[in-house]
C-alpha positions in Angstrom: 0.0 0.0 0.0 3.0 2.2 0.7 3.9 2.7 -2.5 0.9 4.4 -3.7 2.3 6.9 -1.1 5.5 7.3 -3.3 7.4 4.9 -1.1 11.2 3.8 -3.1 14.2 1.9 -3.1 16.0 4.9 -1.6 13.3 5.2 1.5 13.6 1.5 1.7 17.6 2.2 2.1 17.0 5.3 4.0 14.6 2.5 6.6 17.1 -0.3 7.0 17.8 0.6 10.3 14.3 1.0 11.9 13.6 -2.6 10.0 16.2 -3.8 12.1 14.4 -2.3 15.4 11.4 -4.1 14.4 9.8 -0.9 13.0 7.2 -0.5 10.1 7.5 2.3 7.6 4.3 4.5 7.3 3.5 7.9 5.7 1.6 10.5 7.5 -1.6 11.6 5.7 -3.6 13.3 7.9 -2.8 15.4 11.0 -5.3 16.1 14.0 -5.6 17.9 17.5 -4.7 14.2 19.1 -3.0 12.4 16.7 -2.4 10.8 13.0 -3.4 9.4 10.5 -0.5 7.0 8.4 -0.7 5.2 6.0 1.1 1.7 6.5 1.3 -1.6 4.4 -1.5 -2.6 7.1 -4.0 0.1 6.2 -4.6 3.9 7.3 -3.7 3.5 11.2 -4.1 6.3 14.0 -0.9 7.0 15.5 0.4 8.8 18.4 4.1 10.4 18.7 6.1 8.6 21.0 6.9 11.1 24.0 10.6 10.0 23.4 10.3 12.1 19.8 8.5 15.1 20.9 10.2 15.8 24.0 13.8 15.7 21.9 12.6 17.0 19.0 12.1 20.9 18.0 8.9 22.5 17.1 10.1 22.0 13.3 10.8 18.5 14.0 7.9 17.2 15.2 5.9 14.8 12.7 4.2 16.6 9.7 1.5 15.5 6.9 4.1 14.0 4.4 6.3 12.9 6.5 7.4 9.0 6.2 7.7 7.8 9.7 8.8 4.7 11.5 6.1 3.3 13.8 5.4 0.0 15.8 2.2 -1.9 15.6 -0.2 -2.4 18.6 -3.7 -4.1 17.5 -4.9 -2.8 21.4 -3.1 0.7 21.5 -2.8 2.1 18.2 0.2 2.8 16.8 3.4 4.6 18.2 5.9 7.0 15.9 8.9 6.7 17.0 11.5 7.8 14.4 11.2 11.0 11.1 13.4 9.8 7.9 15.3 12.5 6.6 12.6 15.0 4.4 13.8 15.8 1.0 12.1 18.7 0.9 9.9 21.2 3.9 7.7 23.9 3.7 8.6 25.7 6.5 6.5 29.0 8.1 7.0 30.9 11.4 4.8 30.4 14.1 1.7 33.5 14.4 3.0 33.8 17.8 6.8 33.5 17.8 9.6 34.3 15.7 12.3 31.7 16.5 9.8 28.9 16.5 9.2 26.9 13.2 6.3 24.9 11.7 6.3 22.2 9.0 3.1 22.5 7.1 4.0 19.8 4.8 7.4 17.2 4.0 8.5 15.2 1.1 6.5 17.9 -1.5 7.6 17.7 -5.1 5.4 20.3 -6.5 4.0 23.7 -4.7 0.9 25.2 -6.3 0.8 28.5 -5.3 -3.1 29.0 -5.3 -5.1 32.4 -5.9 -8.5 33.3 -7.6 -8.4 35.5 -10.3 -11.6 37.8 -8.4 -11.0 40.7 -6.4 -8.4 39.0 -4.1 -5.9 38.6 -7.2 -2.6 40.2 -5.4 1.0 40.3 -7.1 2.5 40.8 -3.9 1.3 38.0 -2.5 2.1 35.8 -5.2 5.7 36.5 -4.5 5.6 36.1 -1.1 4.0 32.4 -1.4 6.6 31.5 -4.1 9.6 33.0 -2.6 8.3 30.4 0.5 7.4 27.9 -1.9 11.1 27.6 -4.2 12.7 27.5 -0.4 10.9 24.9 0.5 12.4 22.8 -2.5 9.4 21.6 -4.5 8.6 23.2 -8.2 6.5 26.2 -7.6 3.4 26.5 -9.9 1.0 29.3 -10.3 -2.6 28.7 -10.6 -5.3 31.0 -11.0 -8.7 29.5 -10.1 -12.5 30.9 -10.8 -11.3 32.3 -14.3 -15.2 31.8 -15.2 -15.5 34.8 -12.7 -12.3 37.0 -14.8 -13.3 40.0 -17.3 -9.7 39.5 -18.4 -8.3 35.9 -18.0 -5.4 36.2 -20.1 -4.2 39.7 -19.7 -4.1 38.8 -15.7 -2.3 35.7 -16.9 0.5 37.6 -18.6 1.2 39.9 -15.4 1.2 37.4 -12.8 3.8 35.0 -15.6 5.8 38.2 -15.3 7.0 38.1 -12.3 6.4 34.5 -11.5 10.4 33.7 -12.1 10.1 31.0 -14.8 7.4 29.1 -13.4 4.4 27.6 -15.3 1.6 30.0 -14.6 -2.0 28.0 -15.1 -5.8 28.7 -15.1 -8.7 26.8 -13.9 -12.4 26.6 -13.1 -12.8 23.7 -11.0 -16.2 24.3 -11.6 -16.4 24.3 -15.3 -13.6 21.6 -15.6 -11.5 23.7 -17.7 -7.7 23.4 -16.9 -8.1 20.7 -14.7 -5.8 18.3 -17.1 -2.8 20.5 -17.8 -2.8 21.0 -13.9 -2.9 17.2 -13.1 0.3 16.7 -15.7 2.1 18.9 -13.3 1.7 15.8 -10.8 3.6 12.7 -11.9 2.3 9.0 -10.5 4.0 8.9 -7.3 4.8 12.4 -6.8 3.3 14.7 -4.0 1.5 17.7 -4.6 0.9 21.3 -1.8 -1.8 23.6 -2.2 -0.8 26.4 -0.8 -2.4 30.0 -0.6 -5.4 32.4 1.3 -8.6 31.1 2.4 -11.0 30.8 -0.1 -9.5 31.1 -3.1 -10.5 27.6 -4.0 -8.1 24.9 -3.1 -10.5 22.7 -1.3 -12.8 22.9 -4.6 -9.7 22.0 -6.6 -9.0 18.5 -4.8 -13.0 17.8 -5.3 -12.5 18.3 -8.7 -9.2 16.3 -9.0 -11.1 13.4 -7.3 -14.4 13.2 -9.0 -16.1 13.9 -5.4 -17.2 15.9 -2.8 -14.1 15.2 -0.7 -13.2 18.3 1.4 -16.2 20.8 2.3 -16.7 24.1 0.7 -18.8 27.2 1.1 -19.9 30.0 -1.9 -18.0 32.7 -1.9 -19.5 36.1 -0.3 -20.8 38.2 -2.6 -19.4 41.4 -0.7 -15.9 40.2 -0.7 -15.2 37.3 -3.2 -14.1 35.6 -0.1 -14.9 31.9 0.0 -15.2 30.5 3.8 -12.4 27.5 4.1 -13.6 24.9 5.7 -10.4 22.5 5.6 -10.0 22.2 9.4 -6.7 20.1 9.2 -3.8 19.4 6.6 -4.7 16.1 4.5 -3.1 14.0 1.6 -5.0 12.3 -0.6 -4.9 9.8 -3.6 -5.6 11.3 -6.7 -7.2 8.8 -9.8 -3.8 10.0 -11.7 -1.0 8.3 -9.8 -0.4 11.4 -7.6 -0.8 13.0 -4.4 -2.4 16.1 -3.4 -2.1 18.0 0.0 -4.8 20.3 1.1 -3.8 22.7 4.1 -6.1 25.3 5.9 -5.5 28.6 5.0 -2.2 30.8 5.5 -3.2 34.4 5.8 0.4 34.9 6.1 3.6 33.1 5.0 6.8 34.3 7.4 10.0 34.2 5.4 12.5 31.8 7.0 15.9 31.7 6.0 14.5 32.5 2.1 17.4 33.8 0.8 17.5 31.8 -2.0 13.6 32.0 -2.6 13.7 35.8 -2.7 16.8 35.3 -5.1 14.6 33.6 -7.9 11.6 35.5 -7.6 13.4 38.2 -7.4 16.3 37.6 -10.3 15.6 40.5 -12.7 15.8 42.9 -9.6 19.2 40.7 -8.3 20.6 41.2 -11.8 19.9 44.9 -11.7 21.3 45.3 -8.4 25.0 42.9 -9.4 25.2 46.0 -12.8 25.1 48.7 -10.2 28.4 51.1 -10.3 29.4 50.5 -6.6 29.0 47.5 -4.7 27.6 49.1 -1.9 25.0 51.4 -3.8 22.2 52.3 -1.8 19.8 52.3 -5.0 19.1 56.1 -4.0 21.3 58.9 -6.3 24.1 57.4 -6.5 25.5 58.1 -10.0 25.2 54.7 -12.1 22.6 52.9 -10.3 20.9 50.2 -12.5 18.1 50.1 -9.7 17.3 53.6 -9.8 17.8 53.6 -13.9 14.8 51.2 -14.1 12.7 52.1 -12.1 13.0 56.0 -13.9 12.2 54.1 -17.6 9.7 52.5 -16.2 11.1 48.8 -16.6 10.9 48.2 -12.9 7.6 48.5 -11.6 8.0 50.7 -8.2 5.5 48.3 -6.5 7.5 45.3 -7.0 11.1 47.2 -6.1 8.7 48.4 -2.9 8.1 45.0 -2.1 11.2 43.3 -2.5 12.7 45.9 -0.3 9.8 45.0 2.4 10.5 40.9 1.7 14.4 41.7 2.5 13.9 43.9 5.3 11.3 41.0 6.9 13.7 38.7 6.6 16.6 40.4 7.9 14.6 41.3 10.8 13.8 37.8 11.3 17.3 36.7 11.6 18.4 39.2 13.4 15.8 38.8 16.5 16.3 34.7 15.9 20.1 35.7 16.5 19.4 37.7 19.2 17.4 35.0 21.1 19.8 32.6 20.6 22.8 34.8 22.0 20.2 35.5 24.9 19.6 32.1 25.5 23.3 31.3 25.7 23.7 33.8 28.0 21.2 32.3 30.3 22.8 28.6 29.6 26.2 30.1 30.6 25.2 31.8 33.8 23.7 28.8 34.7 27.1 27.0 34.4 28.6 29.6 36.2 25.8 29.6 39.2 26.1 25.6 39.3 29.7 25.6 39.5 30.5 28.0 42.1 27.5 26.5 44.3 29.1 23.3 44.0 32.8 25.1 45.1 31.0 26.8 48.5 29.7 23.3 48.8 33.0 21.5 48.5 34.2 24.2 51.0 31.7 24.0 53.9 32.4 20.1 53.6 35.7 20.8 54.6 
């Protein structure tokens, strides 16, 4: 059954060592308040983390939808995850509350489709924040534009968003209609695994209905005052898709914090990189200075000011976010170290008063 889930020769290599501990391999599809849900040789199974694993693992290593696992069997208790295999690839996003903790949304993703509707809540700027997240997390990014029934202009929206959209294919569906549904399915190859990522309501939870044939996940009309559908996805699932595939629905992200995205912001970003490497000085400012490539463009108008705007907003986020992350950890080894200290001269007045 595993290998519907995209399980290989290199994950059986990768296992050889939990076989040995008398471990089976599973992959999790399905992720709830109290558990999972894996998918084992046996069947789907619920499955608990072994308190071994979350107690030494960090927030971003805890088990994630997608991950493949290594679990032991109990007909009576359920079954127990005790080990992660390596992820080839992780989309990461900073906790709403916290900037040094991490969350895995989803593991082992070959393709990221970056999802928005092509209604009122079409945004460029978001679109390069979910794919500057997306080509970090090191699946293929993929545009698609859902509910073009509902778009005046389908194709000239198509054209803006391929702009900037750093190579990537950019599609257009109506799950509805059925129209598009095929070239976005040969994105998917038998085997491979499959993100929706992107705001509530623009349509993802339609999108798996549509790639199944059923009424799988729940959906909601969109509100006629907004163009805001109401997700209903209340935790991250991976399904079987007719084609070979998989497909992972999340619930919505409102907002995607930039981790360590260097590289993301680097390919969406490349025509704005290459402009910045043909400045005159290395440390140009992109303000007066005399020769500045930046500044050039953006006066013929072959830099849009919104998209300089934002990738100036995108950098400045993310150096924030390393620099508090740095922070806390220099705090934290601080603390550690003053703790050494207090231990050790407690134990010397200790040694002391022995004497």
């Amino acid at each position: 059954m595993i290998k519907q889930y995209g399980w290989s020769d290199a994950l059986a290599k990768a296992f050889e060592p939990h076989a040995r501990a008398g471990h089976a391999p599973g992959r999790i599809v399905a992720q709830h308040r109290d558990g999972y849900q894996v998918a084992t040789d046996e069947g789907e199974l619920r499955a608990k983390a072994s308190g071994r694993l979350m107690h030494a693992a960090e927030e971003a290593e805890h088990p994630a939808v997608g991950d493949w696992v290594a679990l032991s069997l109990n007909p009576t208790q359920g079954a127990t995850l005790h080990a992660i295999l390596p992820r080839r690839t992780a989309f990461v996003r900073r906790a709403a509350d916290s900037v040094q903790t991490l969350q895995v949304i989803a593991a082992n993703i070959d393709v990221a489709f970056v999802v928005t509707s092509l209604n009122a809540d079409l945004n460029p700027r978001r679109i390069e924040r979910y794919l500057a997240a997306a080509w970090q997390s090191g699946a293929r990014p993929v545009v698609v534009l859902t509910k073009s029934d509902l778009a005046d202009d389908p194709q000239g929206q198509v054209d803006a968003i391929a702009a900037l959209a750093a190579g990537c294919p950019v599609l257009t569906v109506s799950a509805r209609q059925g129209q598009g549904l095929a070239a976005l399915l040969a994105q998917v190859a038998p085997g491979e695994t499959c993100v929706l990522i992107g705001s509530s309501g623009v349509g993802k939870s339609t999108l798996v209905n549509a790639f199944l044939g059923e009424e799988r996940m729940a959906t909601q009309a969109i509100r006629e005052t907004d163009d805001q559908g109401r997700h209903t996805t209340s935790h991250r699932q991976l399904v079987l898709l007719p084609s070979g595939g998989l497909i992972l629905d999340t619930p919505g992200i409102r907002e995607v914090g930039l981790i360590d995205a260097e590289e993301g912001l680097g390919v969406v970003f490349d025509d704005i990189e290459h402009l910045i490497r043909t400045c005159k000085f290395n440390d140009c400012g992109h303000v007066k200075e005399p020769g500045c490539a930046v500044r050039g463009a953006l006066d013929s108008g072959a830099l849009d000011p919104a998209r300089w705007a934002h990738f100036q907003k995108l950098g400045a986020e993310l150096a924030a976010v390393q620099s508090k992350a740095e922070r806390l950890a220099n705090d934290a080894e601080r603390r550690r170290l003053a703790g050494l200290q207090k231990t050790y001269r407690a134990t010397k007045r200790n040694a002391r008063s022995g004497d």
